[in-house]
N, C-alpha and C positions, 0 to 999 in steps of 0.2 A: 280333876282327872279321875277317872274310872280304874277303881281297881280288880273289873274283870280280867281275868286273863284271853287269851286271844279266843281260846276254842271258847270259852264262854262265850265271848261276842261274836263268834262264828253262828255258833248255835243259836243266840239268839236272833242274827238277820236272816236263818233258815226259816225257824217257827215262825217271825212275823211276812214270810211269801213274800222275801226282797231280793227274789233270784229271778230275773227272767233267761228265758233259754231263747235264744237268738238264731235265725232261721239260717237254713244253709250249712252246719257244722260249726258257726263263727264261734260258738262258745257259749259265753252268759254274759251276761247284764248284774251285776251284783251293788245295788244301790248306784253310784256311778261310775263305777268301775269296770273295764271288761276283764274278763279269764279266759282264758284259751280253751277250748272243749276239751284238753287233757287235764285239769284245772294244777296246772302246775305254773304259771306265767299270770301274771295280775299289773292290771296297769298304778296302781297304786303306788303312793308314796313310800310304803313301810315295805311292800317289795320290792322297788325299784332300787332305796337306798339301804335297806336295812339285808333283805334279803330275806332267805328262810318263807315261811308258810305262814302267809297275812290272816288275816281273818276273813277276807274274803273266799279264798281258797279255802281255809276251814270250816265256811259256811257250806262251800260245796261237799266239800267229804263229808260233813253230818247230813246233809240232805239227800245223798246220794246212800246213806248207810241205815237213814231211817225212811228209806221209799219216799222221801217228800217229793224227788227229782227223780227222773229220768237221764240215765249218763245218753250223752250221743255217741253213735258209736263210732270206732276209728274209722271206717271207712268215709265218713261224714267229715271228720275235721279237716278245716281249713288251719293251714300255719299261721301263726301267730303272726307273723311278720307279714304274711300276706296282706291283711287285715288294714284296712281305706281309714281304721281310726288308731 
């Protein structure tokens, strides 16, 4: 087991460009997980049952603070729940 902490592993699936930005508002693509384009909702395990801010959404916030990513903007997002996956 990895004793990075979460924003570490955030960080690190920013720098290695494991963020795709998914067409239409839908959000991102983060390794195989989706975010929601507010990056507050993650389909992941550690969101879904743990809760709190995964490292997939922490990879958003680093990438999004160090210009790696482009935020979509609100008028773009699709609801999460909308969402066919």
């Amino acid at each position: 087991m990895s004793n990075l902490t979460r924003e570490a592993k955030g960080r690190d699936i920013a720098e290695n460009g494991d963020i795709n930005v998914l067409p239409d508002g839908a959000g991102y693509y983060v390794g195989d997980y989706h975010v929601d384009c507010d990056a507050t909702e993650c389909t992941c395990n550690d969101f879904v049952y743990r809760g709190g801010r995964c490292k997939h959404l922490l990879a958003i916030d680093y990438a999004e603070s160090v210009g790696l990513l482009d935020e979509p903007g609100d008028d773009d997002c699709v609801d999460f729940d909308d969402l066919p996956f």
